[in-house]
MILUM-932878 format. One record per residue (C-alpha): residue in one letter; x, y, z. Coordinates in steps of 0.02 Angstrom, whole numbers, plus 32768, in hexadecimal, padded with zeros to 4 digits. Last residue first. Layout:
N
A_X_Y_Z
...
This chain:
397
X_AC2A_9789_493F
X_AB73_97E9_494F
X_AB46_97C1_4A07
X_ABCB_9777_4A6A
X_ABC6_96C1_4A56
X_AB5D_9638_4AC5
X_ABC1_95BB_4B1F
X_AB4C_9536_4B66
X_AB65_94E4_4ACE
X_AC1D_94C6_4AF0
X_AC9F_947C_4A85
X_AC61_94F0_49E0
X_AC65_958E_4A48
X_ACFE_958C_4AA3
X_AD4C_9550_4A10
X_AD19_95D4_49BF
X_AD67_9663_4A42
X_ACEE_96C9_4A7F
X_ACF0_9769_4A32
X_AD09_980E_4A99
X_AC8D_9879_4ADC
X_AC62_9942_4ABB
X_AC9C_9913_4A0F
X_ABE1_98E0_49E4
X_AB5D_993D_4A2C
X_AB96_99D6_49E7
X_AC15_99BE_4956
X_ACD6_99F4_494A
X_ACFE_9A17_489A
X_AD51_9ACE_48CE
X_AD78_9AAC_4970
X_AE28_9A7E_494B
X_AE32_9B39_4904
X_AE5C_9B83_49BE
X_AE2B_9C24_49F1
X_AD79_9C5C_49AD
X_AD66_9B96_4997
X_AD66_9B86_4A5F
X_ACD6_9C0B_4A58
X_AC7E_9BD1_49C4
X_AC85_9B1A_4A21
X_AC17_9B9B_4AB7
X_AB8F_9BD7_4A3D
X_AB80_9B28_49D0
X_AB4B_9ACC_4A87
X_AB8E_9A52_4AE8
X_AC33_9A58_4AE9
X_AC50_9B08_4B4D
X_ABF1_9AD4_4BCF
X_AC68_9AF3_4C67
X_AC7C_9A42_4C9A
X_ACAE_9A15_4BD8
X_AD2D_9AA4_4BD5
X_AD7C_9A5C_4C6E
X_AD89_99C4_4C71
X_ADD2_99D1_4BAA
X_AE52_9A45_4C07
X_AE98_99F0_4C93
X_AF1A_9998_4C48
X_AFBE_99ED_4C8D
X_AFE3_9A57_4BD5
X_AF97_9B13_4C34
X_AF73_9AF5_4CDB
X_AF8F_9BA0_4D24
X_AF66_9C10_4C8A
X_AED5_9B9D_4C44
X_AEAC_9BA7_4D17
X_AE9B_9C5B_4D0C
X_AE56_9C45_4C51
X_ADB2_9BEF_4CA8
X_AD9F_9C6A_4D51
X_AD7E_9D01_4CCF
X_ACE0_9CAC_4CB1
X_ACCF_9C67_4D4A
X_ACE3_9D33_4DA2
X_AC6A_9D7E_4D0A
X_ABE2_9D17_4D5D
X_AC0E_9D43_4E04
X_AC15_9DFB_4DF8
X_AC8A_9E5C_4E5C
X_AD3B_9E17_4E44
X_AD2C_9DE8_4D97
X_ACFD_9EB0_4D71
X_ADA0_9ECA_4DBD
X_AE1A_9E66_4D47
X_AEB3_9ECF_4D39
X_AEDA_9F03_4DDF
X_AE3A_9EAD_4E42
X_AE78_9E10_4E06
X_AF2D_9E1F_4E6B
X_AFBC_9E4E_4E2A
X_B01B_9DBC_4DDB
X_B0CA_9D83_4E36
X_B0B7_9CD8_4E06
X_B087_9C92_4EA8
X_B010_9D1A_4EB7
X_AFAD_9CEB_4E43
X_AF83_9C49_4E85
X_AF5E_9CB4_4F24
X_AEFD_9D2B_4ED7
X_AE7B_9C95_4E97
X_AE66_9C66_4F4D
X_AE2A_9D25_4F7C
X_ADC9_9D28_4EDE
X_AD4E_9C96_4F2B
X_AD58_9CDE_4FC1
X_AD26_9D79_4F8D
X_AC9E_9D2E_4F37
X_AC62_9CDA_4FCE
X_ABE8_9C45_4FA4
X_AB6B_9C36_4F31
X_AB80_9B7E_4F02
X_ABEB_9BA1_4E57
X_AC64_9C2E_4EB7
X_AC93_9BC6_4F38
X_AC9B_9B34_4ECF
X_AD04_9B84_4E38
X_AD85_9BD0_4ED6
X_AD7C_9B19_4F06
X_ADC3_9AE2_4E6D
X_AE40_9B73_4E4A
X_AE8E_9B39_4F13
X_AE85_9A99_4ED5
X_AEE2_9AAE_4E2F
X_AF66_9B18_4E87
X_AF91_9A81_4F0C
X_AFB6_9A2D_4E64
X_AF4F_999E_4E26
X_AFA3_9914_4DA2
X_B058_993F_4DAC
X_B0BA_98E1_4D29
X_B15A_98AF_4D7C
X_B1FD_98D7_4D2D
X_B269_9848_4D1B
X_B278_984D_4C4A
X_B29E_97AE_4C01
X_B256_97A1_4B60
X_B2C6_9833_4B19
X_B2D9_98D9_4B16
X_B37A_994D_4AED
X_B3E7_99EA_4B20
X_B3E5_99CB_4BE1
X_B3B4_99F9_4C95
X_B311_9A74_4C4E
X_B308_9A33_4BB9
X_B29F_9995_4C09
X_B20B_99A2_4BD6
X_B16C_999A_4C5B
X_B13E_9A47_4C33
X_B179_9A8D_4B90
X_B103_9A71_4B0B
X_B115_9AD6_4A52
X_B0EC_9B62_49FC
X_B0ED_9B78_493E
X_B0D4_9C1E_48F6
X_B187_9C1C_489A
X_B1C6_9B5C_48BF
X_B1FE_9B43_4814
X_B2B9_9B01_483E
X_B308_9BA5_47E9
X_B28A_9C25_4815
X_B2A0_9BD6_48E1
X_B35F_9BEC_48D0
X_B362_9C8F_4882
X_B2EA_9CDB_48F1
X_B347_9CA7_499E
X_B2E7_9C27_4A08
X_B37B_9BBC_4A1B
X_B383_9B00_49F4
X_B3ED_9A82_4A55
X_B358_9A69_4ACE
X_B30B_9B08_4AC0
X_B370_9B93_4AEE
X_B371_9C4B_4AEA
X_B304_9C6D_4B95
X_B383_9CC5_4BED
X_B323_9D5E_4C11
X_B25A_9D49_4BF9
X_B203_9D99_4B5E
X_B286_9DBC_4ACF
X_B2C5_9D0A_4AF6
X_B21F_9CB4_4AC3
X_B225_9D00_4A0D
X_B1DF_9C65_49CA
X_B198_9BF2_4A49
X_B1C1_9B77_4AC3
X_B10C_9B58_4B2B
X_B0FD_9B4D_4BFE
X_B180_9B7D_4C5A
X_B19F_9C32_4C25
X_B0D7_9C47_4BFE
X_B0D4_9C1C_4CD1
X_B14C_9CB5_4CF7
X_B0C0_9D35_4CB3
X_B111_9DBE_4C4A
X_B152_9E3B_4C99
X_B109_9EFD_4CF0
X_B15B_9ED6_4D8F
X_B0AA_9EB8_4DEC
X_B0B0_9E2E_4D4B
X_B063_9E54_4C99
X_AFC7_9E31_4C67
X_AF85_9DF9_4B9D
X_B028_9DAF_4B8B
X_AFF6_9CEE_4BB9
X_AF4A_9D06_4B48
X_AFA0_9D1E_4ABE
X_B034_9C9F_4AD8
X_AF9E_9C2B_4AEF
X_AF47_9C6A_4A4A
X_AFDC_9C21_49F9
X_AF9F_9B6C_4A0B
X_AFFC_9AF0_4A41
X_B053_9A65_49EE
X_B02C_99A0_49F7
X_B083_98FC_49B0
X_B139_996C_49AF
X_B199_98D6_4983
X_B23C_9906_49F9
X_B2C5_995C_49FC
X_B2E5_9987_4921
X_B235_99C7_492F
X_B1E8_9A1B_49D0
X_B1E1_99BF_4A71
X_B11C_9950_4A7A
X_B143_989A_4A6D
X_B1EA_98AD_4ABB
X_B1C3_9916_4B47
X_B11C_989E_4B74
X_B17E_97F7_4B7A
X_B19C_980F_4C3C
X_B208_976C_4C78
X_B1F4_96C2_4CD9
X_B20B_965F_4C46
X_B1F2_95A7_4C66
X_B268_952F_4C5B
X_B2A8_94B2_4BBE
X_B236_9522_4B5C
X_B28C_94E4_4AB8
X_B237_9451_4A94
X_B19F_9499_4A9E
X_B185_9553_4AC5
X_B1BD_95F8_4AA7
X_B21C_9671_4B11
X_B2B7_960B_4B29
X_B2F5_9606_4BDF
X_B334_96B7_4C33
X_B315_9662_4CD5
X_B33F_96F1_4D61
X_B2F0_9779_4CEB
X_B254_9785_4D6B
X_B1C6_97BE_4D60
X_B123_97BC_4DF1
X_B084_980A_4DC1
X_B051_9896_4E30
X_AFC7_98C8_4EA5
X_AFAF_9950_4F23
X_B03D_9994_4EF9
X_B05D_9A5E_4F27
X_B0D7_9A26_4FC7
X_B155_99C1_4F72
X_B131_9907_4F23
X_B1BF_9944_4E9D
X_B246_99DF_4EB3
X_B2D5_9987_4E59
X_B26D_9951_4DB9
X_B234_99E2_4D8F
X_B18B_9A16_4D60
X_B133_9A59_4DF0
X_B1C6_9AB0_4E41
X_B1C4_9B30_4D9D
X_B13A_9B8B_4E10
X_B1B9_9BAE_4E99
X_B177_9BEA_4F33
X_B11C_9B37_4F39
X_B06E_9B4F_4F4F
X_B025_9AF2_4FEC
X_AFDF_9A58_5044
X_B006_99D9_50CA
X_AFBE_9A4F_515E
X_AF1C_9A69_50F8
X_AEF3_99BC_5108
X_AE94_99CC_5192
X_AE0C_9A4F_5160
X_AE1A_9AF9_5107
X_AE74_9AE5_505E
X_AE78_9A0F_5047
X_ADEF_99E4_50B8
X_AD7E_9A67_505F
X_ADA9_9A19_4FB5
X_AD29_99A4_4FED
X_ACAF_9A12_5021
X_ACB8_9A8C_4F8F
X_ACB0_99E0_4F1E
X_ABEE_999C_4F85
X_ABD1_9A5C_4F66
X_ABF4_9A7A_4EA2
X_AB98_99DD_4E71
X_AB98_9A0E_4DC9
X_ABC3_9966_4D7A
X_AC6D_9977_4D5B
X_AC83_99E1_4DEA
X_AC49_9948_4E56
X_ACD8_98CF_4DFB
X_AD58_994D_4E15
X_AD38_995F_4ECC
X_AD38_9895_4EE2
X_ADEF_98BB_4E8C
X_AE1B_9927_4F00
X_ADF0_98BF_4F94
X_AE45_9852_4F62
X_AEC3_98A6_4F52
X_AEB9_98E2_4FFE
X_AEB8_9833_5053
X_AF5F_9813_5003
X_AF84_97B2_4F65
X_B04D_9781_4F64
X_B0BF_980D_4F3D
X_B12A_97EF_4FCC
X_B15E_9746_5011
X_B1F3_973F_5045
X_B1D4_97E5_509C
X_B154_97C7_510B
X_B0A6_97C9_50C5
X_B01A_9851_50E0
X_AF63_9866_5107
X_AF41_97A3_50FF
X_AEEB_9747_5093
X_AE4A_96E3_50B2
X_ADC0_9753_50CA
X_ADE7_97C0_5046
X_ADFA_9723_4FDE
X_AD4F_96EF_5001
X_AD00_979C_4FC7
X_AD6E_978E_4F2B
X_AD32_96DA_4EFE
X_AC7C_970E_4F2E
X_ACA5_97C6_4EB5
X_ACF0_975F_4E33
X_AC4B_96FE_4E3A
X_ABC6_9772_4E36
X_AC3A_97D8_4D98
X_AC0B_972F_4D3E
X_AB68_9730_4D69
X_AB50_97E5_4D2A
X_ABA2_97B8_4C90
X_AB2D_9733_4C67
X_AB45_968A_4C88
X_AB74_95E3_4C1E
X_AB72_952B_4C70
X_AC0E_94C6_4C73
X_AC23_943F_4BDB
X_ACB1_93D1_4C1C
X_ACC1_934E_4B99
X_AD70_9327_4BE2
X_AD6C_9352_4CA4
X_AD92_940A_4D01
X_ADA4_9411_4DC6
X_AD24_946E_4E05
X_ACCF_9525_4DF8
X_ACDB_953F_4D46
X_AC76_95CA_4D10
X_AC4B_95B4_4C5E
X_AC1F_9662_4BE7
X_AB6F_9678_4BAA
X_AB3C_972A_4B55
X_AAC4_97AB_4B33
X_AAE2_97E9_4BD9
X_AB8D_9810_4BAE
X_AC29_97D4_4BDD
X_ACC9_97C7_4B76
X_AD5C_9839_4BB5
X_AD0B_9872_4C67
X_ACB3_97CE_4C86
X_AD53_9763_4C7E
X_ADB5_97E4_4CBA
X_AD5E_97D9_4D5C
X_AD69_9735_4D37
X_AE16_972A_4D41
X_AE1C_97B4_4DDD
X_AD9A_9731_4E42
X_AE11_968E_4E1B
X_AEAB_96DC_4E4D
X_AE68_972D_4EEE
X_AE14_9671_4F11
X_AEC2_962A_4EF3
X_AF16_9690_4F68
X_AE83_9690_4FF2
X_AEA2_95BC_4FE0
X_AF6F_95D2_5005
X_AF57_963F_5084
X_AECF_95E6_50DA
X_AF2B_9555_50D6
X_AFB4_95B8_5126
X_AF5C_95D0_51AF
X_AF26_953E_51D1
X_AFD7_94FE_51D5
């Protein structure tokens, strides 16, 4: 019974710690005051604001608690539950936020030297990671749980008889006539995908399951369909989707020709692969080994049947600097459409100055109104603001 207290608190505290982690990540600054709400909530409730720091402080004391509190594995029934090692993940992400590139080495330690090495790996299979018959597998350290099991309405009110236990992201985001295509990639990714080919001089395996795009069949074998579309010329000149280039993880083409609201496929939040591209940052970011640091960056690669960095990338594997550089489109490549990316580009700089937005603008033309000091944060909501006056707004919304 105690035991299972535990559980049940270490659960709630891993919950709490990744929210604000998010929290702090999407909207904190140190310009700004956002509530922490450590109790239950009452009407009136005005919580007191803190800075970004403070709110990283406490998703890293929820985190820390949770690590403490979980166990290194579940049985069966209940797999995909928080585990000591994502929470420990998630502390890690909250340090490298914040620079703290040796308090996240040692965390992500446990997970690719220590203990909880034994529970973790790359699947052989990189496609593993996004299908629904290959979830909570060996490369998950954390995932969301779907399910189509209760296919009930997607909306609410009178309607929602039962909640909808389904992945919404495939039909928000297939192309037109599948879905309501609220986001496209860019075409730089494509790029960026063919710039190095496999030890079998082909394209990279991951472009294959990551974007639909014109021409997509000239560049892997059997790679004609989309849905109930094909990625012949004369189909994408007639439905206008020349140039366009669309999300493919997390749909659900791959078992049949349509999306909906109730797509099972779990949404994986950190892959074995991030950590292992995480600590390969920390190594390299606290002066470690560099050929460690490369060393755990092969071994993504590997996966996917890409030579090794020396191969095409050798300057990367002898000087540090040009080694994190490179480092940031290995884990575009690897992580490419999983939600890592705003983390990312904000941890390395490139928001907050006019040299590194030029950068992101040099490949993608959503930077071009983005503003320093301002987009590096998001807005807080209004009401937020008006209900609170311990909530202070993000400077210049």
């Amino acid at each position: 019974m105690q035991k299972q207290k535990e559980y049940v608190l270490g659960q709630a505290h891993f919950l709490r710690g990744m929210y604000y982690y998010y929290l702090a990540l999407l909207w904190g600054s140190e310009n700004t005051s956002l509530p922490i709400v450590l109790e239950p909530s009452t009407p009136g409730m005005q919580p007191e604001g803190h800075t970004e720091t403070e709110i990283f402080a406490q998703a890293i004391a929820d985190l820390t608690k949770a690590s403490e509190l979980l166990p290194e594995e579940w049985d069966n029934p209940n797999k995909g539950r928080a585990t000591k090692g994502a929470a420990f993940a998630f502390r890690a992400k909250c340090h490298m936020q914040q620079h703290k590139w040796t308090d996240a080495k040692n965390d992500l330690e446990w997970l690719v030297n220590g203990a909880g090495k034994k529970y973790y790996d790359l699947t052989a299979n990189y496609f593993d990671n996004f299908s629904k018959d290959k979830e909570n597998n060996q490369e998950s350290v954390f995932e969301i749980q779907y399910s189509d099991a209760n296919p009930a309405p997607a909306g609410d009110g009178d309607f929602a008889v039962e909640p909808n236990l389904g992945l919404n992201r495939g039909q928000f985001f297939a192309p037109p006539g599948i879905g309501w295509t609220d986001g496209e990639l860019r075409p730089w990714l494509i790029t960026e995908f063919k710039k190095e080919k496999d030890v079998n001089n082909e394209n990279d395996i991951r472009l294959r399951y990551t974007a639909f795009y014109s021409d997509m069949h000239l560049d892997f074998p059997n790679n004609t369909k989309i849905y109930s579309l094909t990625s012949n010329p004369e189909q994408w000149n007639k439905d206008n989707y020349r140039g366009r280039v669309f999300f493919r993880k997390y749909s659900s083409e791959y078992y049949r020709n349509y999306d909906d609201y109730y797509n099972p496929t779990n949404v994986r939040l950190i892959r074995y692969s991030d950590i292992l591209l995480m600590y390969a940052e920390c190594v390299a970011q606290s002066n470690g080994s560099l050929a460690e640091a490369v060393a755990l960056v092969d071994r993504v690669r590997a996966r996917v049947n890409m030579p090794k960095m020396a191969v095409n990338q050798t300057a990367a594997t002898t000087n540090r600097t040009t080694f994190l550089k490179r480092l940031q489109m290995e884990r575009l490549l690897e992580l490419a459409t999983e939600g890592h990316r705003w983390a990312d580009i904000k941890r390395w700089g490139l928001l907050d100055n006019q040299e590194g937005v030029n950068e992101l603008k040099s490949r993608d033309p959503d930077f071009e109104n983005f503003v320093v000091k301002k987009h590096r944060v998001l807005p807080i909501p209004s009401d937020e603001v008006n209900n609170n006056p311990n909530v202070k707004q993000n400077p210049n919304y």
